[in-house]
PQR file of N, CA, C, O and H, with PARSE charges and radii, in Angstrom:
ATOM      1  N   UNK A   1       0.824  -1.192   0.000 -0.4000 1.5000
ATOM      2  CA  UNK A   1       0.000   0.000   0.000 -0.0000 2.0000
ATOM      3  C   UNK A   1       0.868   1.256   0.000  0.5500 1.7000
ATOM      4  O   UNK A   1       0.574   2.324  -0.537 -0.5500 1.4000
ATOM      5  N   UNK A   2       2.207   0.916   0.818 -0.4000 1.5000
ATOM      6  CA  UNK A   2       2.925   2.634   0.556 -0.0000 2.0000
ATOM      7  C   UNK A   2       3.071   2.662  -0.693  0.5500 1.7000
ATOM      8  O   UNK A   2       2.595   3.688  -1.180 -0.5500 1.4000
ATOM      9  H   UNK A   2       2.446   0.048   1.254  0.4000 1.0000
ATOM     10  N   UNK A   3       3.581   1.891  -1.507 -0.4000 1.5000
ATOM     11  CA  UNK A   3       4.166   1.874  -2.613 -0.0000 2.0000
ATOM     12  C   UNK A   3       2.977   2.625  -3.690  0.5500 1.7000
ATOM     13  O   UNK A   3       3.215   3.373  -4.639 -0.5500 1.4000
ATOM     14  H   UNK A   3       3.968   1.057  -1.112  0.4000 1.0000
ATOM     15  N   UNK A   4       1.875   2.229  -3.275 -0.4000 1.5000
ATOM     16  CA  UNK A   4       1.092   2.797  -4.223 -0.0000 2.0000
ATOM     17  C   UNK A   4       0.748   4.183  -3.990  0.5500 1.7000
ATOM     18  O   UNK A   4       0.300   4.975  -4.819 -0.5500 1.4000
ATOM     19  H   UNK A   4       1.682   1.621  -2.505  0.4000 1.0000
ATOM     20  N   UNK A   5       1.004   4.384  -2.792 -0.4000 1.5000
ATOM     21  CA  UNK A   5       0.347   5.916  -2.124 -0.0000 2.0000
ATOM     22  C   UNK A   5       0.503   7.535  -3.123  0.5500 1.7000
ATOM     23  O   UNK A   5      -0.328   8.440  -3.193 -0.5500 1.4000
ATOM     24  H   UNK A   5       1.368   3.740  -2.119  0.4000 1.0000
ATOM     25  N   UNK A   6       1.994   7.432  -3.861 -0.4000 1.5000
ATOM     26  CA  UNK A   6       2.464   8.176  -4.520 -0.0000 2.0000
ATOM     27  C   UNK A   6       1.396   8.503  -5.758  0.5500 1.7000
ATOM     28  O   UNK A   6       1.138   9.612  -6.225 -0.5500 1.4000
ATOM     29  H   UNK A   6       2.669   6.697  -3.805  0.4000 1.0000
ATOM     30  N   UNK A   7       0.885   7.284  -6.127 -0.4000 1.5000
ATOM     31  CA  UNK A   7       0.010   7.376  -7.281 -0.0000 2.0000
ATOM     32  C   UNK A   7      -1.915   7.221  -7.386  0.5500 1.7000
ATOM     33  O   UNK A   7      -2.755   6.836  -8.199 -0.5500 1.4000
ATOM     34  H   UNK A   7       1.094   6.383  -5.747  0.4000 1.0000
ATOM     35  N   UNK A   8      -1.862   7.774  -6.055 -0.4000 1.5000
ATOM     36  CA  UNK A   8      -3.034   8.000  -5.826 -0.0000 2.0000
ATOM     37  C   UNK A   8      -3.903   6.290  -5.807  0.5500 1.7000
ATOM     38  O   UNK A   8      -3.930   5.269  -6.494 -0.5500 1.4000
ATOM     39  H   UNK A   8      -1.180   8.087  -5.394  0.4000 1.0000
ATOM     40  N   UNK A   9      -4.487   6.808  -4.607 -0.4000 1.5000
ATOM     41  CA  UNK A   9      -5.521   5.378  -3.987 -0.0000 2.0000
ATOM     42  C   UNK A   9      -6.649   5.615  -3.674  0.5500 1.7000
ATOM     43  O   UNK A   9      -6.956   6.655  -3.090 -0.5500 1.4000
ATOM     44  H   UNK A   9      -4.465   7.637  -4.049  0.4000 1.0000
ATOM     45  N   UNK A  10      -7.245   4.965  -3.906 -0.4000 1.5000
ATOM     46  CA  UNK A  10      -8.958   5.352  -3.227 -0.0000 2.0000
ATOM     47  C   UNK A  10      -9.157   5.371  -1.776  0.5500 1.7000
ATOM     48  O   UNK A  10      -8.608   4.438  -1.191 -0.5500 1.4000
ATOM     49  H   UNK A  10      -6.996   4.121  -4.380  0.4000 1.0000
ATOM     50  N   UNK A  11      -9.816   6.212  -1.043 -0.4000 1.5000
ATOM     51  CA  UNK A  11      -9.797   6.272   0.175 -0.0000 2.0000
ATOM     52  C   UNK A  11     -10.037   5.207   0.989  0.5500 1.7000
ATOM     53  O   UNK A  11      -9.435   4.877   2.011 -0.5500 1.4000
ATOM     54  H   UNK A  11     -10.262   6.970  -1.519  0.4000 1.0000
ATOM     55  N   UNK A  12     -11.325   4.502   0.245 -0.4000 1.5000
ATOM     56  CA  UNK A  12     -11.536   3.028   0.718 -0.0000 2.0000
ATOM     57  C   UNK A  12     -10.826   2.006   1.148  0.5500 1.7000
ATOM     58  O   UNK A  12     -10.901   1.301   2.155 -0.5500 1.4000
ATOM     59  H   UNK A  12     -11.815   4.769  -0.585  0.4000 1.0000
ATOM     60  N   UNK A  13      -9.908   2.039  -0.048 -0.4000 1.5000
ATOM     61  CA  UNK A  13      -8.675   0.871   0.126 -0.0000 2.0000
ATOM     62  C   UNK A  13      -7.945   1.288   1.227  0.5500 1.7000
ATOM     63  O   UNK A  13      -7.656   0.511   2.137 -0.5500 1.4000
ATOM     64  H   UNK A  13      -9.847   2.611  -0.865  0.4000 1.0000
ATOM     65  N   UNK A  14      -7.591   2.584   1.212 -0.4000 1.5000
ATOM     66  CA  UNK A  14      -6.915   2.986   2.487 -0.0000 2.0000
ATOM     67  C   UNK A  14      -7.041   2.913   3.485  0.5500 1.7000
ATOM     68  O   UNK A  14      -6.079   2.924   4.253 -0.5500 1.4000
ATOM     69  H   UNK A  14      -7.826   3.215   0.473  0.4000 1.0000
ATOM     70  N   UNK A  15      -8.548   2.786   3.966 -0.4000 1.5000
ATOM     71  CA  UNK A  15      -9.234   2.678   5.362 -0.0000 2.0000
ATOM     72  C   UNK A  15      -9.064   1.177   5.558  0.5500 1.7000
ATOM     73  O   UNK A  15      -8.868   0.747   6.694 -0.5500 1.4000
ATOM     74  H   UNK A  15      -9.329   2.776   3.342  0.4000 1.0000
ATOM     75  N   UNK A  16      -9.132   0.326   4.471 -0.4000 1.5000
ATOM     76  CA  UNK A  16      -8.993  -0.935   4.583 -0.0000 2.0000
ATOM     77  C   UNK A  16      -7.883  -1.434   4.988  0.5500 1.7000
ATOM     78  O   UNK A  16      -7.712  -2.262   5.883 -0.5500 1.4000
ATOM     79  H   UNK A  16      -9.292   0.675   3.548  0.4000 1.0000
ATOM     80  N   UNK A  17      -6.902  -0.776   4.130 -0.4000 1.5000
ATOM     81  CA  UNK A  17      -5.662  -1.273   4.619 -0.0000 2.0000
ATOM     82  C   UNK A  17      -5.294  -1.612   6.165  0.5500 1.7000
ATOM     83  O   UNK A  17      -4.979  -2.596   6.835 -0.5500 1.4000
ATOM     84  H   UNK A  17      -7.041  -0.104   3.403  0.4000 1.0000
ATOM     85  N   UNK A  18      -5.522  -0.205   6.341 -0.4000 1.5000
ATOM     86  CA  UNK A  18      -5.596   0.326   7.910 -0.0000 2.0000
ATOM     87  C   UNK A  18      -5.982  -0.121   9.016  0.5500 1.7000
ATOM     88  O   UNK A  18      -5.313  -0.364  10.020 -0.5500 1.4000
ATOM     89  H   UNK A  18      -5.778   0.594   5.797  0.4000 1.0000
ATOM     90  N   UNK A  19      -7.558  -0.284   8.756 -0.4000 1.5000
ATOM     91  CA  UNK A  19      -8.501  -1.601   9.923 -0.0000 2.0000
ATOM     92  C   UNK A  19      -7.685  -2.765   9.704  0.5500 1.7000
ATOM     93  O   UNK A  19      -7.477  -3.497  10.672 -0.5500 1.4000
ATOM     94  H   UNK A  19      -8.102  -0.088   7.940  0.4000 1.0000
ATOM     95  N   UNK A  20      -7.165  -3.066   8.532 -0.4000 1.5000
ATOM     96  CA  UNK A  20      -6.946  -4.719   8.693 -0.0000 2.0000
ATOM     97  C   UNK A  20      -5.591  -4.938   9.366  0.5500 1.7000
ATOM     98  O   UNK A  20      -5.237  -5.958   9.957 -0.5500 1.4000
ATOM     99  H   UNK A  20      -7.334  -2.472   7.746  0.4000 1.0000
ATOM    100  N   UNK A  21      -4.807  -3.683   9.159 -0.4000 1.5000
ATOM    101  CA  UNK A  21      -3.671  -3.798  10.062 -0.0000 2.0000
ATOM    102  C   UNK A  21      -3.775  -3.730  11.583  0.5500 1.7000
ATOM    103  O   UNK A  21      -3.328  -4.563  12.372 -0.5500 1.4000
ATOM    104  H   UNK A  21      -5.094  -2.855   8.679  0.4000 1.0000
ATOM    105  N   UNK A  22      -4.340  -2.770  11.830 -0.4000 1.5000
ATOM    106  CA  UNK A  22      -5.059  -2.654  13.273 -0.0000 2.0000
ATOM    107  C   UNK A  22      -5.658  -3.864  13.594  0.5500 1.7000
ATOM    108  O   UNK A  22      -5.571  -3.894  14.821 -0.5500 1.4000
ATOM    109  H   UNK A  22      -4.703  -2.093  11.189  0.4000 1.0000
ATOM    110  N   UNK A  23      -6.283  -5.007  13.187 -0.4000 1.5000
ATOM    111  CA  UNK A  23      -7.009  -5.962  13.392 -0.0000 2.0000
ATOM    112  C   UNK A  23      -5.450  -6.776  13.729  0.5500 1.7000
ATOM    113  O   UNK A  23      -4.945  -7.069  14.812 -0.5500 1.4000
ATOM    114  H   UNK A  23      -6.354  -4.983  12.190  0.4000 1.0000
ATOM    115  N   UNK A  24      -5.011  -6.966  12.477 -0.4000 1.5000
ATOM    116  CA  UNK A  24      -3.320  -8.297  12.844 -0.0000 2.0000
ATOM    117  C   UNK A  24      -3.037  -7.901  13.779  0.5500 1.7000
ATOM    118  O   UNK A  24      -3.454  -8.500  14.770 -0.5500 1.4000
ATOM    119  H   UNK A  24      -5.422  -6.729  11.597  0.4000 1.0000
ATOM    120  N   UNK A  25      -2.205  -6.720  13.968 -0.4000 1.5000
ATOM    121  CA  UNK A  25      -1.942  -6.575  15.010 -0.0000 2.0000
ATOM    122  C   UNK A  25      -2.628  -6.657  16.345  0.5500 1.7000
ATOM    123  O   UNK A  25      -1.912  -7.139  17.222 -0.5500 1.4000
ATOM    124  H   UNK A  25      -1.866  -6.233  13.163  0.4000 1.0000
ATOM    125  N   UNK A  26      -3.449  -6.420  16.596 -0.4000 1.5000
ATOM    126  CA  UNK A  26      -4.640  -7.047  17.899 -0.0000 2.0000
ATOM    127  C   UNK A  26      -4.510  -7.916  18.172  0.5500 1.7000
ATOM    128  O   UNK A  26      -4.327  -8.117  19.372 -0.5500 1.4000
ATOM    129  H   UNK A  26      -4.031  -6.029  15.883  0.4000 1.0000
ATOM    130  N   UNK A  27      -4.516  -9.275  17.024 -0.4000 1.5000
ATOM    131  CA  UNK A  27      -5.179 -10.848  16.811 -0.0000 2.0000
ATOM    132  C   UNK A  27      -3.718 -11.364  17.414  0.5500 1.7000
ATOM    133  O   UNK A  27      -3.607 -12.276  18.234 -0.5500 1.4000
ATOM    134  H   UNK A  27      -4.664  -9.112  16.049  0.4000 1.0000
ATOM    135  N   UNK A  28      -2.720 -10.671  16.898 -0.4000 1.5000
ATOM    136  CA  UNK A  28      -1.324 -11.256  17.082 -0.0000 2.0000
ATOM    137  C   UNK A  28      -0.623 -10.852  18.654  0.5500 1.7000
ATOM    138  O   UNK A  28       0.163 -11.515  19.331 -0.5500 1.4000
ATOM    139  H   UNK A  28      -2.810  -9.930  16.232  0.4000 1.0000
ATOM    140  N   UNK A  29      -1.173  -9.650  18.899 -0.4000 1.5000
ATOM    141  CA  UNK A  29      -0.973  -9.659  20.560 -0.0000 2.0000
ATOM    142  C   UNK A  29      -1.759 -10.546  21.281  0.5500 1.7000
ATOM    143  O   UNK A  29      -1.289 -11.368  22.067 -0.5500 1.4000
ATOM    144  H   UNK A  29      -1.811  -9.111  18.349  0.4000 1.0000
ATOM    145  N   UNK A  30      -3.129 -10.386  21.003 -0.4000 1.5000
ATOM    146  CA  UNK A  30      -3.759 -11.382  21.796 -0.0000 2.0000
ATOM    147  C   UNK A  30      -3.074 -12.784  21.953  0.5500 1.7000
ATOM    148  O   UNK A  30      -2.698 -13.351  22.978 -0.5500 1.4000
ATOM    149  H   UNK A  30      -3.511  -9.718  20.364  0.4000 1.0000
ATOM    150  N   UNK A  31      -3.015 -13.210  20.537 -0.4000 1.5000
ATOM    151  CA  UNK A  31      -2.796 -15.017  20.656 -0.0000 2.0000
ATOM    152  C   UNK A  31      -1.469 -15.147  21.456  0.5500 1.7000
ATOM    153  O   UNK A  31      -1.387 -15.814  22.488 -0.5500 1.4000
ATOM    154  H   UNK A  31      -3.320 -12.749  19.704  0.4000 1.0000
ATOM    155  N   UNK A  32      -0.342 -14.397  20.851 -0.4000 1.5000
ATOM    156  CA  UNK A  32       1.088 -14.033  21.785 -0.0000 2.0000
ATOM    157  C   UNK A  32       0.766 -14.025  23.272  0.5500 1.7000
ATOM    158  O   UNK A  32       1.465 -14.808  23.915 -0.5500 1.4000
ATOM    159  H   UNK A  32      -0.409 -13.855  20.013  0.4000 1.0000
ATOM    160  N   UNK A  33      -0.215 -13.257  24.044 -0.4000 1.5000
ATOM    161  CA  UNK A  33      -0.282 -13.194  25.513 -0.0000 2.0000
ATOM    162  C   UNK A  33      -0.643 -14.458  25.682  0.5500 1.7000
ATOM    163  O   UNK A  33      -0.046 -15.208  26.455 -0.5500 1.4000
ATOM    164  H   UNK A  33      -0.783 -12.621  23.521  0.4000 1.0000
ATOM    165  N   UNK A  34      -1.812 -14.863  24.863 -0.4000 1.5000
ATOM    166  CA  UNK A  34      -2.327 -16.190  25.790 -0.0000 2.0000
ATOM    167  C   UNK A  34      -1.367 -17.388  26.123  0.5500 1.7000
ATOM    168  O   UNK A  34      -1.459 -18.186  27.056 -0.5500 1.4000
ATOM    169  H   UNK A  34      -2.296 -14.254  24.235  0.4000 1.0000
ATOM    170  N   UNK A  35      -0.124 -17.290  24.816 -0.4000 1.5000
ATOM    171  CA  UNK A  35       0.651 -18.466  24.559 -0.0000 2.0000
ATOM    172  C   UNK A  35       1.551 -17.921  25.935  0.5500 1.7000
ATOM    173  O   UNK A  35       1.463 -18.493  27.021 -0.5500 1.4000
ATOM    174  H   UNK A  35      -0.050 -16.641  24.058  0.4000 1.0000
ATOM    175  N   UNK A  36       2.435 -16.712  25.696 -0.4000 1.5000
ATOM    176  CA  UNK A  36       2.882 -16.363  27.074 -0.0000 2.0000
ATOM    177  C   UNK A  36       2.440 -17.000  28.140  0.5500 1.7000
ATOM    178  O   UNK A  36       3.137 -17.747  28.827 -0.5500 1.4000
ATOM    179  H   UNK A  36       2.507 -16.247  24.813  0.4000 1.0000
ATOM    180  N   UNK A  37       1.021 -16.690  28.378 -0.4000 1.5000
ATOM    181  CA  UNK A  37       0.411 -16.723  29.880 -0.0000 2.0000
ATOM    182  C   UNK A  37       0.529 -18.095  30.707  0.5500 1.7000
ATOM    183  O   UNK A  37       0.514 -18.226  31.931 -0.5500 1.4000
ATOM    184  H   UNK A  37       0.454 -16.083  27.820  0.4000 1.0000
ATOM    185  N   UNK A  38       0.647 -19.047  29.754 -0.4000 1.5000
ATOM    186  CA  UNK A  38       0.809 -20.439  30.039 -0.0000 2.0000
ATOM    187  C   UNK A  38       1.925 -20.925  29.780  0.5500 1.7000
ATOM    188  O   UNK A  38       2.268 -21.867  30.494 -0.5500 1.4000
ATOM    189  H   UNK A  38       0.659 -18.941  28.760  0.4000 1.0000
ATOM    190  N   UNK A  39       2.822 -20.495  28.750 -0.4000 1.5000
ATOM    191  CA  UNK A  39       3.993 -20.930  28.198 -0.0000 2.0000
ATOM    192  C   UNK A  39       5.221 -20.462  30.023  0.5500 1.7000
ATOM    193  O   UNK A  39       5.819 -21.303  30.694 -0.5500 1.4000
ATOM    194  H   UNK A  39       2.544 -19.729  28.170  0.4000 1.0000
ATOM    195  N   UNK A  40       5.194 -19.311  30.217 -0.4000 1.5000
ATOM    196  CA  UNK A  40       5.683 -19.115  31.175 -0.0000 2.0000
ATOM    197  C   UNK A  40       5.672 -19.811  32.560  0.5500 1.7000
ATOM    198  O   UNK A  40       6.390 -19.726  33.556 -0.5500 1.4000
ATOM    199  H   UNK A  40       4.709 -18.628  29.671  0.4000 1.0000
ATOM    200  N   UNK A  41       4.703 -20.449  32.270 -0.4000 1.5000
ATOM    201  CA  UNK A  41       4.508 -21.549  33.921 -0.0000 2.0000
ATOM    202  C   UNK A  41       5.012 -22.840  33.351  0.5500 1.7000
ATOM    203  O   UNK A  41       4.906 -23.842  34.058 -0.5500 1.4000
ATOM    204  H   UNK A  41       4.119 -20.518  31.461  0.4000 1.0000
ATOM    205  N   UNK A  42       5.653 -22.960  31.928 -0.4000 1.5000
ATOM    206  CA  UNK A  42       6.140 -24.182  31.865 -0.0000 2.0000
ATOM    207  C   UNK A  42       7.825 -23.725  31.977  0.5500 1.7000
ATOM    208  O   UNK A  42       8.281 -23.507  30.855 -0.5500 1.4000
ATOM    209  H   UNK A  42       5.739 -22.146  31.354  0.4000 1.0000
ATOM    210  N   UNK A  43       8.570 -23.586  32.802 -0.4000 1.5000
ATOM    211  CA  UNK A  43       9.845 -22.775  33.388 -0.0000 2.0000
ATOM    212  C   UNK A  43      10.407 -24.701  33.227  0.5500 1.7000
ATOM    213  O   UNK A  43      10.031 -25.702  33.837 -0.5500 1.4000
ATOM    214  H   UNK A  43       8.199 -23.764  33.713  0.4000 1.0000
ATOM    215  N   UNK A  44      11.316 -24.523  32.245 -0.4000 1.5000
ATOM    216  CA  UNK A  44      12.212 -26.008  31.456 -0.0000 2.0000
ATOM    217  C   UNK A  44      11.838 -26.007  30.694  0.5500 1.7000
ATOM    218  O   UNK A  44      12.679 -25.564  29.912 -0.5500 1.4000
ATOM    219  H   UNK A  44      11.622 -23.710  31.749  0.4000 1.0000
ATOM    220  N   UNK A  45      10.631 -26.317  29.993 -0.4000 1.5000
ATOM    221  CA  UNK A  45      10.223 -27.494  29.151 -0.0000 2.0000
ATOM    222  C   UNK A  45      10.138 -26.204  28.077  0.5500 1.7000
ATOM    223  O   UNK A  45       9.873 -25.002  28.053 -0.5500 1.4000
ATOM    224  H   UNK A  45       9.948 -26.678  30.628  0.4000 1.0000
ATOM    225  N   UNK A  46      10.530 -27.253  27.252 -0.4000 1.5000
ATOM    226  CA  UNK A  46      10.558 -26.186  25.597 -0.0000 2.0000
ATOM    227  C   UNK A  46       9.132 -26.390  24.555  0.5500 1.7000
ATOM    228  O   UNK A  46       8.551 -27.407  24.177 -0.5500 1.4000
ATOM    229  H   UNK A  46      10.745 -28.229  27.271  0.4000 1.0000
ATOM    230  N   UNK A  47       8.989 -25.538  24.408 -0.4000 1.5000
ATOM    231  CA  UNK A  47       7.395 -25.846  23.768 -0.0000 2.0000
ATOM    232  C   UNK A  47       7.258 -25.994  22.090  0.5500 1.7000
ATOM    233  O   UNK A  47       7.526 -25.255  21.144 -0.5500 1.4000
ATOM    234  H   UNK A  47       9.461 -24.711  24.715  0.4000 1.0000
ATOM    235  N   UNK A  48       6.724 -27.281  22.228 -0.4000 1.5000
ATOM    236  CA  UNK A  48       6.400 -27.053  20.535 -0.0000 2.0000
ATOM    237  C   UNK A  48       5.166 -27.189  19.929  0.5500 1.7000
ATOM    238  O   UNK A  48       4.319 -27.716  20.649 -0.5500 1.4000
ATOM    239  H   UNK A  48       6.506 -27.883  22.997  0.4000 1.0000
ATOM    240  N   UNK A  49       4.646 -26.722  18.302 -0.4000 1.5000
ATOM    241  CA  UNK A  49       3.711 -26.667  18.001 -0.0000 2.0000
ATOM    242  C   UNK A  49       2.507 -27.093  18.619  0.5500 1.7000
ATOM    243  O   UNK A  49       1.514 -26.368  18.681 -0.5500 1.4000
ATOM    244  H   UNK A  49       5.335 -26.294  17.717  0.4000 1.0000
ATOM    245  N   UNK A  50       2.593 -29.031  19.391 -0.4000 1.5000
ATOM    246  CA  UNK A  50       1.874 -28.758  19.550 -0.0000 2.0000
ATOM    247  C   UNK A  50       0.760 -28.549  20.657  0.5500 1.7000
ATOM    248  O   UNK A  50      -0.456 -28.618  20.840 -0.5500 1.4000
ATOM    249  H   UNK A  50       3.400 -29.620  19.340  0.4000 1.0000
ATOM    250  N   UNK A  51       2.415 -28.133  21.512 -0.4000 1.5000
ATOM    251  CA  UNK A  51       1.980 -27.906  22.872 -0.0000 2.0000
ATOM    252  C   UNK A  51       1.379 -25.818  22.581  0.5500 1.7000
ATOM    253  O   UNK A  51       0.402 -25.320  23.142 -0.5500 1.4000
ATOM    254  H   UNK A  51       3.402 -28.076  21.363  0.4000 1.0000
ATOM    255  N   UNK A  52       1.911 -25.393  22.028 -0.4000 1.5000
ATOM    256  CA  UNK A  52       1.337 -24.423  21.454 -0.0000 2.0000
ATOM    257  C   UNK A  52      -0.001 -24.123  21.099  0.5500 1.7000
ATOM    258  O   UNK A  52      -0.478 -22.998  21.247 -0.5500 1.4000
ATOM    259  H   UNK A  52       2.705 -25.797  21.573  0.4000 1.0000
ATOM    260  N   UNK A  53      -0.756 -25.296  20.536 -0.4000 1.5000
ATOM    261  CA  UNK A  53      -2.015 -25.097  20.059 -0.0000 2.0000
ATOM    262  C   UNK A  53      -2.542 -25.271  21.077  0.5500 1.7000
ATOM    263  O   UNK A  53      -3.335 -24.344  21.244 -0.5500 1.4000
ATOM    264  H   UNK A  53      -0.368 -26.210  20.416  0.4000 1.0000
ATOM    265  N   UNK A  54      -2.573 -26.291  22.297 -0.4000 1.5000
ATOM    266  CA  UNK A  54      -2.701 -26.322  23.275 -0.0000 2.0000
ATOM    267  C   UNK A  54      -3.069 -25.641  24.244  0.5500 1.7000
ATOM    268  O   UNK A  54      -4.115 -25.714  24.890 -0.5500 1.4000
ATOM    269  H   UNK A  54      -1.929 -27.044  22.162  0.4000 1.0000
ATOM    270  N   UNK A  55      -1.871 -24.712  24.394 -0.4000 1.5000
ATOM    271  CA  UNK A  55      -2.261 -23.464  25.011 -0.0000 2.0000
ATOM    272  C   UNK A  55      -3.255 -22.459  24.551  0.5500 1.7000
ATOM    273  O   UNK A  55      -3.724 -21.666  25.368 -0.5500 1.4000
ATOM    274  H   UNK A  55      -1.022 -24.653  23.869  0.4000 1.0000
ATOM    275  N   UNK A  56      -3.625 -22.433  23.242 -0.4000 1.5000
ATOM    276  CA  UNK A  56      -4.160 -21.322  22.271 -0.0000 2.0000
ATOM    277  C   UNK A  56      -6.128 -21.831  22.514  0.5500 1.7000
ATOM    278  O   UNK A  56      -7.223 -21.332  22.257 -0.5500 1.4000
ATOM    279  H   UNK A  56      -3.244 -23.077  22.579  0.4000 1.0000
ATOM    280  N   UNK A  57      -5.650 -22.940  23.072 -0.4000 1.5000
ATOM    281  CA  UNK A  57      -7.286 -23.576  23.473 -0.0000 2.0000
ATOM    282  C   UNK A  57      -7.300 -23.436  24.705  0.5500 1.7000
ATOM    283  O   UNK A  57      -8.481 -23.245  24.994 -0.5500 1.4000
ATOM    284  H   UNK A  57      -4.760 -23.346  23.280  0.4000 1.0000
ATOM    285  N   UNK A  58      -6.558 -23.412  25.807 -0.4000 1.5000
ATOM    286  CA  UNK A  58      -7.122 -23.390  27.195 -0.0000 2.0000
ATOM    287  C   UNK A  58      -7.603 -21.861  27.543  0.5500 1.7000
ATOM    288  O   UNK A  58      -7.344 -20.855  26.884 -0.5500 1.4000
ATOM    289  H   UNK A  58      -5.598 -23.567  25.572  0.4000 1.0000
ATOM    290  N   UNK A  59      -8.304 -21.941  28.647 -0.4000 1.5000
ATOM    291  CA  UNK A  59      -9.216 -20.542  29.138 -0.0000 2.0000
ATOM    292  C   UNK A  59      -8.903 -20.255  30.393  0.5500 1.7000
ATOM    293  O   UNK A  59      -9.429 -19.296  30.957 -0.5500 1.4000
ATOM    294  H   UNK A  59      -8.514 -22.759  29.183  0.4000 1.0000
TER
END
């Protein structure tokens, strides 16, 4: 989207761009804390995928 900015964009796309970045970024802190929140009480053990998903399901 920068790349295009120079040559004019529709405002739309722009707002789009925008929310949807604002959204990743949200989605990607969130899932990051939750994995944190549990990953950190496993102090040794090295975590993989699919102890990962794991975590991404508990509440």
């Amino acid at each position: 989207m920068l790349a295009r900015l120079p040559f004019g964009v529709p405002v739309w796309e722009l707002a789009v761009s925008i929310v949807l970045l604002i959204l990743t970024v949200l989605l990607c802190a969130w899932l990051s804390a939750k994995i944190y929140k549990v990953g950190i009480l496993m102090f040794g053990k090295k975590g993989s995928f699919k102890d990962l998903w794991k975590w991404l399901k508990m509440k």
